[in-house]
MARSE-637225 format. One line per field, with one value per residue (C-alpha): residue in three letters; chain; x, y, z. Coordinates in Angstrom, 2 decimals, m for minus. Layout:
aa = Ala; ...
ch = A; ...
px = X; ...
py = Y; ...
pz = Z; ...
***
This chain:
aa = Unk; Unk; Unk; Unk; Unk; Unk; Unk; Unk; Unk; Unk; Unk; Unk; Unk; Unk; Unk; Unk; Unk; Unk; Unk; Unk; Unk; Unk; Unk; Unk; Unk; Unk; Unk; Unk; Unk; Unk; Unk; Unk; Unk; Unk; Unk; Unk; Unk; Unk; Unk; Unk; Unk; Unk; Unk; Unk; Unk; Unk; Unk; Unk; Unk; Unk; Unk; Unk; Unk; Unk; Unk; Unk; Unk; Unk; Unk; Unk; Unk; Unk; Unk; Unk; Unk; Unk; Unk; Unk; Unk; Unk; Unk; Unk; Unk; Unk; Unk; Unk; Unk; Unk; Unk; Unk; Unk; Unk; Unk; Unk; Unk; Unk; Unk; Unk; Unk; Unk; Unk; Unk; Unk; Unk; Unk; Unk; Unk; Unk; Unk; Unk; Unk; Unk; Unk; Unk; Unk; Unk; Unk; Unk; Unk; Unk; Unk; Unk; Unk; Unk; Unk; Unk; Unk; Unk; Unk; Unk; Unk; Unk; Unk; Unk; Unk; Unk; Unk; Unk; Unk; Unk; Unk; Unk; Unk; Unk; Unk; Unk; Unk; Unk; Unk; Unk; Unk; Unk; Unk
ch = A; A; A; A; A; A; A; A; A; A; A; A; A; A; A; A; A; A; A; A; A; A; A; A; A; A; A; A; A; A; A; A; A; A; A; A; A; A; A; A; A; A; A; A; A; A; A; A; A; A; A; A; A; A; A; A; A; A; A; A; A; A; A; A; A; A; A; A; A; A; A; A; A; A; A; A; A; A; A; A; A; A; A; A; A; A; A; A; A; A; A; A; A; A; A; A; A; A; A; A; A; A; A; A; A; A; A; A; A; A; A; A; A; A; A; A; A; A; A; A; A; A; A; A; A; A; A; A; A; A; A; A; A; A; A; A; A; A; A; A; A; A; A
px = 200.52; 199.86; 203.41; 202.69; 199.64; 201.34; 203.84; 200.99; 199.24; 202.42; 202.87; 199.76; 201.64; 203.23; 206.44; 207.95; 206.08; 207.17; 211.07; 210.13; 208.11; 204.31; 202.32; 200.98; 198.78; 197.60; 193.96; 192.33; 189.69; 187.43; 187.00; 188.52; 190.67; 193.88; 197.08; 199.45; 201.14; 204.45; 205.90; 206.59; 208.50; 208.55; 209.85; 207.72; 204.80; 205.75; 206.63; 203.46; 201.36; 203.40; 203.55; 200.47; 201.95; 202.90; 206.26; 207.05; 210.65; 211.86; 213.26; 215.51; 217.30; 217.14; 216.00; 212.78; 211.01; 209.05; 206.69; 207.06; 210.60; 211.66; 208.77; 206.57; 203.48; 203.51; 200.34; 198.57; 197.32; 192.87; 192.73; 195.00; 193.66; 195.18; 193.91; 192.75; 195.90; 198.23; 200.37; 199.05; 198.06; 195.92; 196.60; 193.16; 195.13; 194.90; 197.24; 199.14; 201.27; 200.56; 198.04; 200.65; 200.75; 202.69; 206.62; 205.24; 203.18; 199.97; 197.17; 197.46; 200.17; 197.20; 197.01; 197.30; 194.54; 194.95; 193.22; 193.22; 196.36; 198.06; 198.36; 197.13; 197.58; 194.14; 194.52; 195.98; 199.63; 198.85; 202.16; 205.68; 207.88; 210.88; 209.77; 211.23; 214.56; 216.63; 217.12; 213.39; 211.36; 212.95; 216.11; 215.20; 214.32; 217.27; 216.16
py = 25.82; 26.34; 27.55; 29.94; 31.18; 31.34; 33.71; 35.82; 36.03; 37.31; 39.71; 41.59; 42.03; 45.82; 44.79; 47.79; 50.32; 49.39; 48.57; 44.74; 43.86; 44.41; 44.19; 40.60; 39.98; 36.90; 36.77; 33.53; 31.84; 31.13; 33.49; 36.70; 37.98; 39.63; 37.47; 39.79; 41.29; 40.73; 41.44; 39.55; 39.40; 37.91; 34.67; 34.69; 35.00; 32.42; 29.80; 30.64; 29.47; 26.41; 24.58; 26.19; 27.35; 30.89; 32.46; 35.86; 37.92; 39.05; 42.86; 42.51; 39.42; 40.35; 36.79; 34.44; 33.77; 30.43; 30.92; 27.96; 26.97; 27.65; 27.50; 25.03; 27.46; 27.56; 28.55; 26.69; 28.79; 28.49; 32.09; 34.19; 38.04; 41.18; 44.98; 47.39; 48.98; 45.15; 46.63; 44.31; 40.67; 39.05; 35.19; 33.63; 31.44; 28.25; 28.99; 25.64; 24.14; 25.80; 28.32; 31.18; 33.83; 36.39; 35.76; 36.73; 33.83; 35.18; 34.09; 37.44; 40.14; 42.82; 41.81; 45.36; 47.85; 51.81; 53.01; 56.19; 56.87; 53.53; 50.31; 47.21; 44.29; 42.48; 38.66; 35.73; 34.10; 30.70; 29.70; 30.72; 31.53; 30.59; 27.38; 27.63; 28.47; 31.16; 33.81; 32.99; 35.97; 39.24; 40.90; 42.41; 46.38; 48.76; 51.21
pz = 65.64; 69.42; 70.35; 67.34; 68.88; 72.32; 70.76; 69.05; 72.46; 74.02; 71.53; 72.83; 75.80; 76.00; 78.05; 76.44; 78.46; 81.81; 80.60; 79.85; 82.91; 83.16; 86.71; 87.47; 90.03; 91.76; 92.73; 94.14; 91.89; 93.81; 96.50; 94.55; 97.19; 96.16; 96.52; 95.70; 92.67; 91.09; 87.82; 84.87; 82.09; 78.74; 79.59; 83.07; 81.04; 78.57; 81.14; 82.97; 80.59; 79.65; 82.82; 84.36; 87.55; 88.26; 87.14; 87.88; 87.58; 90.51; 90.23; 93.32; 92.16; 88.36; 87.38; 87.25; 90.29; 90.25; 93.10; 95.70; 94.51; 98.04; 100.64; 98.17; 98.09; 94.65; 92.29; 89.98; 87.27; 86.33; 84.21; 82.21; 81.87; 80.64; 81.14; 78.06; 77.58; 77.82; 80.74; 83.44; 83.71; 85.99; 87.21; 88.85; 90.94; 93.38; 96.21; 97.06; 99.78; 102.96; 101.59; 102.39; 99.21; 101.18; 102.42; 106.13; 106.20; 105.41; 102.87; 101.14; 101.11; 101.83; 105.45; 106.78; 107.12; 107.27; 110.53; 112.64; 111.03; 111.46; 109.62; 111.74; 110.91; 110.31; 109.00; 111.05; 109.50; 108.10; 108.74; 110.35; 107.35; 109.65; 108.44; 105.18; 107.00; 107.15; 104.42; 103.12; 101.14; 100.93; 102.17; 105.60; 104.91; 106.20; 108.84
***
């Protein structure tokens, strides 16, 4: 009965629109600040809300992204939400491990600020993400 009900829940989900992913983003339950966002799919989505912790799919890599699996900052899931249209989910989150959302090492990936033209960068890292050794978080951006 609850795995049906799961599945009905789901449902309501319109992967469809954005080619089976929908935007998911991780906001901290307590103090509301942004985490960062992600995408899901399906399965994401379904495995979120059976173990409780945050699963996203990872566009670059094509597959599910467990958040933590590498640097162990992974997410423990207190709310579920999704938008009017079912497009975009929202995870009220408790950030684990080293308290690091972001792959730079930061609490939140919205550590930069736009002023007088420039972005600055206005939050302190909570940790080096060399720590996690090498290859960590994304592939480095070409110039």
């Amino acid at each position: 009965m609850e795995q049906q009900r799961t599945h009905d829940a789901i449902d309501l989900i319109d992967f469809d629109k954005g080619g089976g992913i929908v935007t998911a983003i991780a906001q901290d339950h307590l103090s509301g600040r942004i985490l960062m966002v992600a995408y899901m799919n399906r399965e994401a989505l379904q495995e979120t809300i059976s173990s409780g912790r945050a699963c996203y799919f990872s566009r670059s890599r094509s597959k599910l992204w467990r958040k933590g699996e590498e640097s162990g900052n992974f997410q423990l899931v207190r709310e579920i939400r999704t938008d009017c249209d079912g497009d975009a989910i929202l995870l009220r989150v408790e950030q684990q491990g080293d308290g690091a959302a972001c792959h730079e090492g930061f609490q939140s990936c919205f550590f930069r600020s736009f002023d007088n033209g420039e972005w600055r960068t206005v939050d302190s890292r909570v940790v080096d993400p060399a720590k996690y050794g090498p290859g960590y978080g994304h592939p480095a951006k070409k110039s």
